[in-house]
GUZA-280301 format. One line per 10 residues: number of its first residue (from 1); for each residue x, y, z of C-alpha. Coordinates in Angstrom, 3 decimals. Example, Ala and Ser with C-alpha at 12.3 -4.5 7.8 and 13.67 -1.06 7.14 Angstrom:
! residues 2
1	12.300/-4.500/7.800  13.670/-1.060/7.140
***
This chain:
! residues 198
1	-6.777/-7.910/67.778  -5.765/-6.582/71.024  -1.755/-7.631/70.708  -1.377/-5.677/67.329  -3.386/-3.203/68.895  -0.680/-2.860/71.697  2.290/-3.341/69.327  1.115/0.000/67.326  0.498/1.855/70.256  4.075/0.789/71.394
11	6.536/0.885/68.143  4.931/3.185/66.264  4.252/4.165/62.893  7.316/2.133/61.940  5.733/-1.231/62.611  1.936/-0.248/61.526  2.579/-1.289/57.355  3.387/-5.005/58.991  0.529/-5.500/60.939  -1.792/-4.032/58.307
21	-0.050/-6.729/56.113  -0.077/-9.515/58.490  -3.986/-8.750/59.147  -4.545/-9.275/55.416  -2.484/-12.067/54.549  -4.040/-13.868/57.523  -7.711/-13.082/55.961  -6.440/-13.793/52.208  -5.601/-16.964/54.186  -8.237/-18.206/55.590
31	-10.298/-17.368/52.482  -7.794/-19.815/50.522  -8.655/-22.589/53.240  -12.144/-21.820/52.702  -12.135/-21.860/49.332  -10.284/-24.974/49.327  -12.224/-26.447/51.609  -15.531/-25.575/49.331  -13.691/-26.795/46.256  -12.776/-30.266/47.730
41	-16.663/-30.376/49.024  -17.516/-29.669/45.546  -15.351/-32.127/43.596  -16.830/-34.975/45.912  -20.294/-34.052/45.379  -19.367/-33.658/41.522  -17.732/-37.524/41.703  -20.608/-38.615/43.512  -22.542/-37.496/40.698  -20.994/-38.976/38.036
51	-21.272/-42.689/40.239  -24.620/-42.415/39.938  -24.984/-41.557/36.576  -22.292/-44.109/35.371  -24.786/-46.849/37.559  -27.967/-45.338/36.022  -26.203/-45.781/32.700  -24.903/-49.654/33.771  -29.038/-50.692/34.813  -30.189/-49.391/31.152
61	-27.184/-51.935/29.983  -28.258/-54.663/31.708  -30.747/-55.906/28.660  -29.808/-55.178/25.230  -32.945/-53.477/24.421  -32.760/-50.521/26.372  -28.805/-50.033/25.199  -30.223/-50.230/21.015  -32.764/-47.748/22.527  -29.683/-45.704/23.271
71	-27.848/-42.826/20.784  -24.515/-43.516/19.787  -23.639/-40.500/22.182  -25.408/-42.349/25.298  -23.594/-46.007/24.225  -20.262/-44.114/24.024  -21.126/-42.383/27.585  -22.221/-46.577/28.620  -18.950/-47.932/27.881  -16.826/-45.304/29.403
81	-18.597/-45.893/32.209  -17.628/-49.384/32.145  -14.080/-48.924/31.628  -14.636/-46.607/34.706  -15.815/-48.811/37.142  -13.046/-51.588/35.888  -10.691/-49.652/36.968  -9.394/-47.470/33.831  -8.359/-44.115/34.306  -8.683/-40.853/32.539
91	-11.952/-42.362/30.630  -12.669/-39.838/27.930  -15.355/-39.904/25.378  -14.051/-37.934/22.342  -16.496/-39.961/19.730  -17.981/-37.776/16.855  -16.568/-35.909/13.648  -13.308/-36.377/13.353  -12.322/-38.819/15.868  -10.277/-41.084/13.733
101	-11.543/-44.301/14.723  -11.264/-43.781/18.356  -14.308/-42.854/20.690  -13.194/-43.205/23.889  -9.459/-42.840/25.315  -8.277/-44.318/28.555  -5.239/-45.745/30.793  -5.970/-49.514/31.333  -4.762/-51.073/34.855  -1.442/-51.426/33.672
111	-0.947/-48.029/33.087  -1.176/-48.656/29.407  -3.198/-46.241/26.832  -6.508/-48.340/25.641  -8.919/-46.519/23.033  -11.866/-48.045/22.139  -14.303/-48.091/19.143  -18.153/-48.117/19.747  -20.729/-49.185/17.396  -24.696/-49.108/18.009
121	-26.037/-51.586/15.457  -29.318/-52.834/15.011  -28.344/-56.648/16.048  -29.015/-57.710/12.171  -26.137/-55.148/11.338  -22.561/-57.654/12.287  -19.744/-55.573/12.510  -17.404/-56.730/9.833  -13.418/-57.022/9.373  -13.706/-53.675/7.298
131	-14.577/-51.755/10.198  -11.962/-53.633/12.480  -8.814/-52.918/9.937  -9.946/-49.271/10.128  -10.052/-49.550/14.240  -6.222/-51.189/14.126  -4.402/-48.883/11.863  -5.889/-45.710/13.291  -5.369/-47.087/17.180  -1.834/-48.352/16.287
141	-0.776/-45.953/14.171  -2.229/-42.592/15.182  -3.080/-43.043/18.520  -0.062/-45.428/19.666  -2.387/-47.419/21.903  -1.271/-50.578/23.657  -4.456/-51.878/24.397  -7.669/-52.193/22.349  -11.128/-52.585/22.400  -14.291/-52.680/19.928
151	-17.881/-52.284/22.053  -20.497/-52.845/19.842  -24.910/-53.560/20.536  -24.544/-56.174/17.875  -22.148/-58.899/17.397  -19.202/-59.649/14.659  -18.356/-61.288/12.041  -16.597/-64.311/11.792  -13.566/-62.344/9.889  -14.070/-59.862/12.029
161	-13.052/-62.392/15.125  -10.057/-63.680/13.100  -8.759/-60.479/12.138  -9.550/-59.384/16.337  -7.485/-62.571/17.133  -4.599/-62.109/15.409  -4.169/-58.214/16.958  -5.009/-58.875/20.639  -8.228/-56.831/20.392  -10.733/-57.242/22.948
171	-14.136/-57.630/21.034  -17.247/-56.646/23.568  -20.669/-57.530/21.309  -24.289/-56.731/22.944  -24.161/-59.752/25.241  -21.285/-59.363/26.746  -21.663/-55.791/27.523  -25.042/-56.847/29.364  -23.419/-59.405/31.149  -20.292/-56.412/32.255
181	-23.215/-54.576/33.724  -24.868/-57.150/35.457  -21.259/-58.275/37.006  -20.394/-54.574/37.977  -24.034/-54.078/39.471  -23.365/-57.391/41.969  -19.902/-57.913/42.106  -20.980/-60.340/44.336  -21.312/-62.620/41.082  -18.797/-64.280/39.159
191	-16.125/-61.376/37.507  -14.016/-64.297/36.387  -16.095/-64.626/33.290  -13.824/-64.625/29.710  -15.330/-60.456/28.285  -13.152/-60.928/25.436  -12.641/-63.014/22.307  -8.942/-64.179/22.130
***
């Protein structure tokens, strides 16, 4: 403060409008870096946040009874979460009216776009091969996904594998998404385990 006070008092009136201007541009400044540094603080605490809710969500999915206890909303929110700590990218739920088929959206490992359909059955309630044609045509068609994947409480069909088979699709029923959640939980266990009918 003293140099600009000098540099006034010896150029003059000439120079004042630039030191009034440097003055604020260094303040507007060092708000910014504050401000940035606030927002970076936030976005970790906010990421931090959603690790523990994604591992609250993953112990509830360890036993199937506390996942069929769950609304289709909450099992949609339980397999993102999954995808998310297996390494997919831009996990987002977009389940509900209109979703055509797809409720969650994602970038696998590869760098590929994955969708996946969920379905919270009562475990007497199979998913059949109707509900897997719908899945393929809308993923293939509409959402030109490379990679895809139906999550369901229950299990499916034997037509329902078949019809899986023959399009590559990744079929996660009830046990398998408890055993995901156990193997996330202690990765210390075996990962190598097959989560997907072929």
């Amino acid at each position: 403060m003293i140099a600009v006070v000098v540099i006034i008092a010896t150029h003059g009136v000439v120079l004042a409008p630039i030191v009034v201007v440097a003055l604020v541009y260094g303040a507007a400044r060092n708000r910014s870096v504050f401000h940035s540094t606030t927002s970076v603080g936030r976005l970790v605490h906010e990421r931090a946040l959603a690790k523990r809710e994604r591992l609250v969500r993953l112990q509830r999915a360890t036993q199937i009874a506390p996942m069929l206890a769950m609304t289709p909303r909450e099992f949609e929110l339980l397999v993102a979460s999954i995808l998310h700590e297996l390494c997919y990218s831009n996990v987002s739920v977009t389940g509900g009216p209109g979703d055509l088929a797809v409720d969650i959206s994602a970038v696998n490992p590869d760098g590929d776009k994955a969708v996946v359909q969920c379905k919270r059955y009562a475990p007497e309630h199979r998913v059949g091969s109707r509900d897997v044609q719908s899945f393929i045509g809308m993923a293939f068609q509409h959402h030109n996904a490379k990679e895809l994947i139906f999550a369901t409480t229950s299990t499916f069909t034997e037509p329902a594998q078949n019809l899986a088979r023959r399009h590559q699709i990744k079929l996660w029923d009830g046990g398998q998404l408890t055993k995901l959640a156990a193997q996330i939980l202690s990765p210390e266990s075996d990962t190598e385990s097959d989560t997907a009918v072929e």
